[in-house]
Residue, then its C-alpha position, 0 to 999 in steps of 0.5 A: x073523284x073516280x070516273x066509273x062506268x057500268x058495263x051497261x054504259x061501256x056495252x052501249x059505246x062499243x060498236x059491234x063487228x054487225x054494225x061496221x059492216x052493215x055500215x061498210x055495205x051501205x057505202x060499197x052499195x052507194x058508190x056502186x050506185x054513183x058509178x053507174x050514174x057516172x055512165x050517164x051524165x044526165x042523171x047526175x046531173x038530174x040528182x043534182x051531183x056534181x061529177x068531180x066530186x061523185x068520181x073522187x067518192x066511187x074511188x074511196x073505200x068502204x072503210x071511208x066515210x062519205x064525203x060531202x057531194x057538192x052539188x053543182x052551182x045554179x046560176x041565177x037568172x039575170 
């Protein structure tokens, strides 16, 4: 059996030069938004980030996914 595809179906698997870089400026956009929280470290951690990992993150570049920011442990109370 031949494995066929319409065009239709290739054209809904391509990725336009639009999609990547509206993705790409979505990321730039939070990891500027992440190193102005790095000023201030009260609101990382108001927003629950930990700051290793949302450093690692500010120093990537847009063509490279968003990493999983950890949130900081909570410590239970005894």
């Amino acid at each position: 059996m031949i494995f066929s595809m319409t065009m239709r179906h290739w054209a809904e698997l391509a990725i336009s030069p639009r999609q990547i870089y509206r993705q790409w400026k979505k990321r730039s956009q939070l990891r500027q938004d992440l190193s102005r929280m790095l000023a201030d470290p009260y609101l990382l951690d108001d927003v629950g980030f930990n700051r290793d990992s949302a450093e690692i993150e500010v120093s990537r570049s847009p063509w490279h996914p968003i990493s999983n920011l950890r949130m900081p442990p909570r410590l239970l109370p005894r």
